[in-house]
TORDREN-209110 format. One record per residue (C-alpha): z, x, y; residue number from 1. Coordinates in steps of 0.25 Angstrom, whole numbers, plus 2048, in hexadecimal, padded with zeros to 3 digits. Last residue first. Layout:
<sites>
w | u | v | i
Z | X | Y | NUM .
...
</sites>
This chain:
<sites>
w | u | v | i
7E1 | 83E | 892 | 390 .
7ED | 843 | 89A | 389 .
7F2 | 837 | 8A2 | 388 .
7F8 | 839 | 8AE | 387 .
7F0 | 833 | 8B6 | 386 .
7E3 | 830 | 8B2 | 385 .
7DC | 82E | 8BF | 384 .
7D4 | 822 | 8C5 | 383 .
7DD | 81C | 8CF | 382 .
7D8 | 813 | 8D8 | 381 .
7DA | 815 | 8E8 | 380 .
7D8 | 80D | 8F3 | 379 .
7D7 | 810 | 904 | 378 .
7D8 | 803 | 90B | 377 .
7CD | 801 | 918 | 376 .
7CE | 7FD | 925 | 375 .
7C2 | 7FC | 92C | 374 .
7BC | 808 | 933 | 373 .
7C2 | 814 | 92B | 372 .
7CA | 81F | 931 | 371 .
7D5 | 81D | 926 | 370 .
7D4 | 816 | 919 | 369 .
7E2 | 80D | 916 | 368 .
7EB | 812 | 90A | 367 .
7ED | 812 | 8FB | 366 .
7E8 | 805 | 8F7 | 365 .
7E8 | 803 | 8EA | 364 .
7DA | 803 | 8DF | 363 .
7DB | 7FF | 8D0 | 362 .
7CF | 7F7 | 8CE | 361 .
7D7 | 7E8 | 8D3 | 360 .
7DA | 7F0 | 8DE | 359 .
7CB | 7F2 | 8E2 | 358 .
7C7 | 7E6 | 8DF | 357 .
7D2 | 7DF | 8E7 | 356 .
7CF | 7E8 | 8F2 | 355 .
7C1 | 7E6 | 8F2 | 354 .
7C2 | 7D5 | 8F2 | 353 .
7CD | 7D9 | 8FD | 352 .
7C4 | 7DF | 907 | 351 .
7CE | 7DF | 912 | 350 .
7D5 | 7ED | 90E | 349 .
7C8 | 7F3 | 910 | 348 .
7C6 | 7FE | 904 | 347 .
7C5 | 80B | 904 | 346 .
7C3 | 812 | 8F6 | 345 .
7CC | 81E | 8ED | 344 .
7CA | 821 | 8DF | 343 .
7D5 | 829 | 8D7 | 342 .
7D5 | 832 | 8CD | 341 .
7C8 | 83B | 8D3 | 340 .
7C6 | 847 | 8C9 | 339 .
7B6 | 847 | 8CA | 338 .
7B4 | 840 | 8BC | 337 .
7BD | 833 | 8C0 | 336 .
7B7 | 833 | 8CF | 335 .
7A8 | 82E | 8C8 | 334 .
7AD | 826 | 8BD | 333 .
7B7 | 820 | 8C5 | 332 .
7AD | 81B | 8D1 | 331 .
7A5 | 816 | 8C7 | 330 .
7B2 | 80D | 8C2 | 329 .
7B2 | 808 | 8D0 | 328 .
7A5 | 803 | 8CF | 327 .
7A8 | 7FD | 8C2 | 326 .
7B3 | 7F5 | 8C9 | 325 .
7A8 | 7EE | 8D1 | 324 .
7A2 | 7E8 | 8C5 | 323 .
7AC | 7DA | 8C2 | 322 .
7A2 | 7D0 | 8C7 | 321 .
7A8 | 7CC | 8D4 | 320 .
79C | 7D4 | 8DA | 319 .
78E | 7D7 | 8D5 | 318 .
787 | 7CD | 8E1 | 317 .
78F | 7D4 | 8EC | 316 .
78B | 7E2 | 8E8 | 315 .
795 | 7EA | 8E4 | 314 .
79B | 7F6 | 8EE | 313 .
7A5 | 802 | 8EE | 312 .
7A6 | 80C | 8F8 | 311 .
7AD | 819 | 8FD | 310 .
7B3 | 81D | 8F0 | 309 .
7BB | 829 | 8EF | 308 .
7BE | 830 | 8E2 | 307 .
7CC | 835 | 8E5 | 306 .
7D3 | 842 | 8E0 | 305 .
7D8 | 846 | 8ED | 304 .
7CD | 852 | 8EF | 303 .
7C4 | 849 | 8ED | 302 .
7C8 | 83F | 8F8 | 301 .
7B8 | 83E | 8FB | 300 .
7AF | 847 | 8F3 | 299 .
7A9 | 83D | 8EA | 298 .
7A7 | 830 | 8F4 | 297 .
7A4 | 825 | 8EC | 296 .
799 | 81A | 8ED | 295 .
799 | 80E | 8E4 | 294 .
78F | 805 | 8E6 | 293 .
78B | 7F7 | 8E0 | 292 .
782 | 7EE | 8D8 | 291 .
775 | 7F5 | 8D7 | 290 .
76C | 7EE | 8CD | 289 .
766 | 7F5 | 8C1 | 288 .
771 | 7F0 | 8B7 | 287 .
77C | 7EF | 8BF | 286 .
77B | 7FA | 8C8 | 285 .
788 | 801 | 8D0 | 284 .
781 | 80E | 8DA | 283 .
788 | 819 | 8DB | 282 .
78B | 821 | 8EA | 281 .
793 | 82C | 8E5 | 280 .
78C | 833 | 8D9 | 279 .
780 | 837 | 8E1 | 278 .
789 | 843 | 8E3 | 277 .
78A | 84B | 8F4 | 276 .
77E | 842 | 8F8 | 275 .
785 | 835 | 8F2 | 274 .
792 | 838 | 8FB | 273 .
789 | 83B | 906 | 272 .
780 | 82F | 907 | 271 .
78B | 827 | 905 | 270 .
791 | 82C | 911 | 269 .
785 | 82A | 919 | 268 .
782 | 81B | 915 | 267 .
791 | 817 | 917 | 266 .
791 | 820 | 926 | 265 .
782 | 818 | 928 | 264 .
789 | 809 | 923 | 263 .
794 | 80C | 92D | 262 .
79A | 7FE | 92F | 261 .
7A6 | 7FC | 93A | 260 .
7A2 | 7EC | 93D | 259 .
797 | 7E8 | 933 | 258 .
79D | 7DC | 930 | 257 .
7A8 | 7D4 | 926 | 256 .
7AF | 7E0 | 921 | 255 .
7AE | 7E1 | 912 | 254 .
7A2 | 7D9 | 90F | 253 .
79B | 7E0 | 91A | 252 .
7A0 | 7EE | 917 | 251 .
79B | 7ED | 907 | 250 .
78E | 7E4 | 90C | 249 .
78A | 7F2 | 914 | 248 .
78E | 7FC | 90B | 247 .
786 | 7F6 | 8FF | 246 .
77B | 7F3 | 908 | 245 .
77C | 803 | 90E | 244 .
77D | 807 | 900 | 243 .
76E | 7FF | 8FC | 242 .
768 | 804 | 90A | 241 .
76B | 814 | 905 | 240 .
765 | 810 | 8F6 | 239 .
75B | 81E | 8F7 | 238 .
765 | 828 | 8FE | 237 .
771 | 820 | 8F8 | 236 .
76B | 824 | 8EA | 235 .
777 | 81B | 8E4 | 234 .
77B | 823 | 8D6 | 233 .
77A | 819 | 8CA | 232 .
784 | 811 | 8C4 | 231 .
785 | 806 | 8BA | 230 .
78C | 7F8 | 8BA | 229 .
791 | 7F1 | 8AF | 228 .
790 | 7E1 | 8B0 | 227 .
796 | 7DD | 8A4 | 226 .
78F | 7D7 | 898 | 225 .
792 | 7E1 | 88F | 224 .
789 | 7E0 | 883 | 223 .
793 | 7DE | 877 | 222 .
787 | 7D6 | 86F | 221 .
791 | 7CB | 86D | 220 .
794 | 7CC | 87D | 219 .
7A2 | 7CA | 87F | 218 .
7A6 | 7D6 | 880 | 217 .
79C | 7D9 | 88C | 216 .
7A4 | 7CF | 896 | 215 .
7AE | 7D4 | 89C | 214 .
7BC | 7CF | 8A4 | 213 .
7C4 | 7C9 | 899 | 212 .
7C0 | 7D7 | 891 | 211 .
7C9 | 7DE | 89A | 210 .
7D5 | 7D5 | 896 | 209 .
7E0 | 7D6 | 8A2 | 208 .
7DD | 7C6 | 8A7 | 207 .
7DB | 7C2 | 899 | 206 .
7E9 | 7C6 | 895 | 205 .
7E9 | 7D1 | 88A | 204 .
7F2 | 7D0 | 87F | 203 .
7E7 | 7C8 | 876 | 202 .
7DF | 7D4 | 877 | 201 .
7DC | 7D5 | 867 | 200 .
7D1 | 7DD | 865 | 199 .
7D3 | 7DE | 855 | 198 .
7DD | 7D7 | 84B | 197 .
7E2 | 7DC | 83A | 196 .
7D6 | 7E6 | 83B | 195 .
7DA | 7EB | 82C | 194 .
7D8 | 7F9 | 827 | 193 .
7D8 | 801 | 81A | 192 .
7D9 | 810 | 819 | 191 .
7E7 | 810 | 817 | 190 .
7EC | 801 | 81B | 189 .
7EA | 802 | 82A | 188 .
7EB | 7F5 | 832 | 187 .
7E1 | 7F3 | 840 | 186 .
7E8 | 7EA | 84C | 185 .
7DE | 7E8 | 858 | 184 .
7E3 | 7E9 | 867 | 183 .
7DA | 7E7 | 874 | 182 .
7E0 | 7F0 | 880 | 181 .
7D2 | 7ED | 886 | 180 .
7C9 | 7E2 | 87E | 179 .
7C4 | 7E5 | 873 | 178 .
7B4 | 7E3 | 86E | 177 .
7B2 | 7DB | 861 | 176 .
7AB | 7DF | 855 | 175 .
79E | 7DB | 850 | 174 .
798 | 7E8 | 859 | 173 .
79D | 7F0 | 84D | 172 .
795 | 7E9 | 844 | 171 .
78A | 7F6 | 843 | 170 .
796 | 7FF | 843 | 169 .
796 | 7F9 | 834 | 168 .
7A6 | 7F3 | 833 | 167 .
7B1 | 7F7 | 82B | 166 .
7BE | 7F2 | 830 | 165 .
7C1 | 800 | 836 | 164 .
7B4 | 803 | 83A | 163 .
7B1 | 7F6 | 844 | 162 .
7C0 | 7F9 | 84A | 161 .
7BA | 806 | 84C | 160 .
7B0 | 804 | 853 | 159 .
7B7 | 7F7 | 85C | 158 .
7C4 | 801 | 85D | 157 .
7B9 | 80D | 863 | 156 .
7B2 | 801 | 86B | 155 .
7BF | 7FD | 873 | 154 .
7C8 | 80B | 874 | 153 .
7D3 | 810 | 86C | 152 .
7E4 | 80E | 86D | 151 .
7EB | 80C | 85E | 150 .
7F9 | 808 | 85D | 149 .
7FE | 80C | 850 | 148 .
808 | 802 | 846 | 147 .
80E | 80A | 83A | 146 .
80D | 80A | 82C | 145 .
803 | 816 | 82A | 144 .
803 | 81C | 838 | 143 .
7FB | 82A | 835 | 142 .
7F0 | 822 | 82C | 141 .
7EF | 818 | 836 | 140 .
7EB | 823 | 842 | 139 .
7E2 | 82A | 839 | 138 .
7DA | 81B | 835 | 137 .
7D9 | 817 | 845 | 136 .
7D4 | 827 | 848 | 135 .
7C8 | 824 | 83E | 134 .
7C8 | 817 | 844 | 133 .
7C4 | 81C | 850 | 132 .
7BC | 829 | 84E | 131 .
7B2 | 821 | 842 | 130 .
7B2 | 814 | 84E | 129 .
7AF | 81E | 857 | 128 .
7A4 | 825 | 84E | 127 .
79D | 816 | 84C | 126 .
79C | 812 | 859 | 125 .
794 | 81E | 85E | 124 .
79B | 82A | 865 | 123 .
794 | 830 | 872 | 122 .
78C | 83D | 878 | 121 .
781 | 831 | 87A | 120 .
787 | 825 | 879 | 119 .
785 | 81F | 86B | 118 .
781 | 812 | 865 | 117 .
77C | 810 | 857 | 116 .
788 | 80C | 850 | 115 .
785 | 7FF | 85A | 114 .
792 | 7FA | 862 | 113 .
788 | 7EE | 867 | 112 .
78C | 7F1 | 876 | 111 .
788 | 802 | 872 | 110 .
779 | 7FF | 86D | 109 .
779 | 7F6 | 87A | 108 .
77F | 802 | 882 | 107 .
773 | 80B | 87B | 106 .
768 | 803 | 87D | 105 .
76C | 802 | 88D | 104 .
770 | 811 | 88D | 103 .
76E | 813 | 89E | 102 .
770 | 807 | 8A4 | 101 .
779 | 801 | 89A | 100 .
780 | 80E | 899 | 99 .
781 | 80D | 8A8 | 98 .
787 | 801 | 8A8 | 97 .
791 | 802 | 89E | 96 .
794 | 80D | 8A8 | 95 .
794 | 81A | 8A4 | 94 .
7A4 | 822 | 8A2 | 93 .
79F | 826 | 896 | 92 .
791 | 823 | 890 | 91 .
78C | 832 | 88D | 90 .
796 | 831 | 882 | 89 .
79C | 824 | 880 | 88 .
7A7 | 829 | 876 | 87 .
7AD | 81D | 86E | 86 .
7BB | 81B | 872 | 85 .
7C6 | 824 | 871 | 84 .
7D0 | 822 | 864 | 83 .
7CA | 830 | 85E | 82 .
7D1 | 837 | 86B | 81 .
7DE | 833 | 864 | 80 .
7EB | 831 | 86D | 79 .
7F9 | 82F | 868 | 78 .
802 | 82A | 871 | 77 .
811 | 82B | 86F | 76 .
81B | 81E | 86B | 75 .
825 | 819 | 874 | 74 .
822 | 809 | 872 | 73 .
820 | 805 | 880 | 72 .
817 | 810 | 883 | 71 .
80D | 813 | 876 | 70 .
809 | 805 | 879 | 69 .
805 | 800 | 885 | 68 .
802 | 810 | 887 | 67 .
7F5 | 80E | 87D | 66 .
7EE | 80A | 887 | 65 .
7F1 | 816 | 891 | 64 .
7ED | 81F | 885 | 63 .
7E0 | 816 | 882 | 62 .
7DB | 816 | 890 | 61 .
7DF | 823 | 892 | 60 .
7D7 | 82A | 886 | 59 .
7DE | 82F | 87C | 58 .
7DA | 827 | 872 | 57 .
7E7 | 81F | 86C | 56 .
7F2 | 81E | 862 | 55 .
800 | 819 | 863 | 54 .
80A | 819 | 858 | 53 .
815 | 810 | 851 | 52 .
812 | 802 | 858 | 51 .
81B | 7F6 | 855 | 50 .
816 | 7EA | 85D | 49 .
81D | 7E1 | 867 | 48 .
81A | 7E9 | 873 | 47 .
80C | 7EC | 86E | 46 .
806 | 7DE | 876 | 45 .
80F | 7E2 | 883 | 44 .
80A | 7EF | 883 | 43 .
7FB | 7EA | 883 | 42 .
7FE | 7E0 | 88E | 41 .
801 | 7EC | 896 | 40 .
7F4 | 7F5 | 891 | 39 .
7EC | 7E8 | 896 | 38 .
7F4 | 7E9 | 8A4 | 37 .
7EF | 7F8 | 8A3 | 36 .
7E0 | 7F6 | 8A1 | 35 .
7E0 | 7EC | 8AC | 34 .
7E3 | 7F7 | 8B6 | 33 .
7D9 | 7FF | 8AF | 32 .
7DB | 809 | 8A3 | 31 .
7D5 | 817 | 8A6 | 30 .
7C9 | 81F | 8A1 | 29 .
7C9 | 82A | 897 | 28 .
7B8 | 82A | 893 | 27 .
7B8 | 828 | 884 | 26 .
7B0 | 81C | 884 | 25 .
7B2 | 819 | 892 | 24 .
7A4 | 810 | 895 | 23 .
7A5 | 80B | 8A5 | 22 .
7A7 | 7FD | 8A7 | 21 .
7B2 | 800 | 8B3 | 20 .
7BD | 7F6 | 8AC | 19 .
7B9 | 7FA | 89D | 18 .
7B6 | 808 | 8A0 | 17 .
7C4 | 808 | 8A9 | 16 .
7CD | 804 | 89E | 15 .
7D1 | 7F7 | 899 | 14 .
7DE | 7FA | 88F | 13 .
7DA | 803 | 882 | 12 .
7D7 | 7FD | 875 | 11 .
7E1 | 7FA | 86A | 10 .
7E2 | 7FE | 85C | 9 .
7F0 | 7F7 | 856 | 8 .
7F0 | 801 | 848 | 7 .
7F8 | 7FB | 83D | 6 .
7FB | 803 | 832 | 5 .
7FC | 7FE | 825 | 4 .
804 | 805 | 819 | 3 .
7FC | 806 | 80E | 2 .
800 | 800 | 800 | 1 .
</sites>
């Protein structure tokens, strides 16, 4: 007779690929502000249940995850870079937009979890799920008896769940997607094993659920029906008329008249910052339509460790549609790399609708700008990973 081991495997809280709709496979992004009230609601489902030991990835989404429990219950961390998520290769940190731009065959090959799929200097489905429950199998044989708490990714669980109950990686895509800080219970009986529940969110609230608020899931096909934007450097030289109508609607809307405007000192700065690296002016498309600007001053407060934004805009007709926070998340991928932990903007303390996004992102008031023409707010996110030693 075997003793049973019961593993609760458990995907990490929302993190910044799922908020920003950028692909994190084994890039070490951070949990979101959402992300943590989930890993709360978490902690109070395992506070009634007996856990011996406390596995995760080493990643910081997962590690931070796994806190709900490791923490109450005193036990120590053990982390397994075989738990990360599938490798995306060349697709890390991209859009899901850009990949859909640039890889449309190969992101419909990867929405239908087909064997065949494979980023270039990636994993494929299958050698994840192999990694994965390879790793699932050790950690049962080393707690024969005991109760572990096990903290991976969404698609390498989906993977490996398909392996351990024998499943073809062609019927992969039968199984369901996870929500964030979803739980499924595995038993281990020696080599045997039993999926006794999967994906089981039911301590989240709806209002803290991240897959409440998408779409793509529920698409039979798994083709993700959001609206994810792609980037591409603004030739300011050449679309000069297209930033000075972004700047121009952005101060209108804001201020009511033309009183104080400066489209030339707008035009000439940006001018400089995408002379010095192309890289600060970017264009938001959807598909082949551009849909916004995100413009960021690289040398600016530098030497404080702050990636500076001086402006943010979406198009009237694509607002209120859940796709300005991807901007910000452009603003991430390009300060992150460069050392930046913090990201700092001006905003008018009377535009409330910006306020309220931009504090709903993570961003609080620090102080007032000085020498400006209007009143404006100065506002910091942090983007830093604190003390955390990945």
């Amino acid at each position: 007779m075997h003793d049973i081991t019961k593993i609760y495997l458990v995907r990490h809280a929302e993190a910044e690929g799922n908020l920003y709709r950028r692909i994190h496979g084994q890039y070490n992004s951070l949990i979101t502000d959402n992300g943590y009230r989930q890993i709360a609601a978490l902690a109070h489902r395992f506070s009634t249940i007996q856990v011996d030991a406390v596995y995760s990835s080493d990643l910081f989404r997962t590690c931070t995850t796994a806190k709900a429990v490791y923490g109450p219950k005193g036990l120590p961390l053990n982390t397994r870079p075989t738990l990360r998520e599938v490798d995306m290769g060349e697709w890390e940190d991209k859009t899901w937009g850009q990949a859909a731009h640039e890889d449309g065959d190969l992101l419909r090959l990867f929405n239908a979890t087909s064997p065949r799929w494979q980023a270039r200097g990636g994993e494929t489905f299958p050698q994840v799920a192999e990694r994965v429950a390879g790793t699932l199998r050790q950690i049962a044989r080393d707690h024969r008896g005991e109760t572990v708490a096990v903290f991976c990714h969404g698609t390498a669980i989906r993977c490996a769940l398909g392996l351990l109950q024998g499943l073809p990686p062609e019927e992969w895509h039968t199984l369901p997607h996870s929500d964030n800080t979803a739980v499924s219970l595995l038993e281990f009986a020696g080599e045997e094993v039993r999926v006794v529940f999967h994906d089981d969110a039911s301590h989240l609230p709806e209002e803290i659920s991240t897959f409440a608020r998408q779409q793509w899931w529920k698409k039979a096909s798994g083709f993700r029906a959001d609206s994810n934007l792609w980037f591409r450097p603004l030739d300011v030289e050449k679309e000069l008329d297209f930033y000075r109508q972004c700047r121009g609607e952005a101060w209108l809307n804001i201020h009511g008249s033309w009183d104080f405007y400066d489209g030339e000192a707008f035009a000439a700065d940006a001018l400089a910052q995408w002379h010095a690296d192309h890289r600060s002016v970017m264009c938001a498309m959807l598909g082949d339509e551009p849909v916004g600007v995100i413009q960021m001053d690289l040398g600016r407060d530098a030497d404080q460790g702050v990636g500076y934004i001086p402006f943010v805009y979406m198009l009237p007709s694509f607002r209120q549609h859940g796709m300005g926070v991807q901007l910000i998340g452009q603003a991430v991928a390009t300060y992150r790399p460069l050392g930046r932990d913090r990201l700092r903007l001006r905003c008018a303390p009377d535009n409330h609708i910006a306020q309220r996004f931009y504090k709903r992102y993570g961003f609080h008031k620090i102080g007032e700008a000085e020498g400006t023409r209007v009143p404006l707010d100065l506002m910091e996110k942090y983007i830093g990973y604190g003390g955390y030693q990945g």
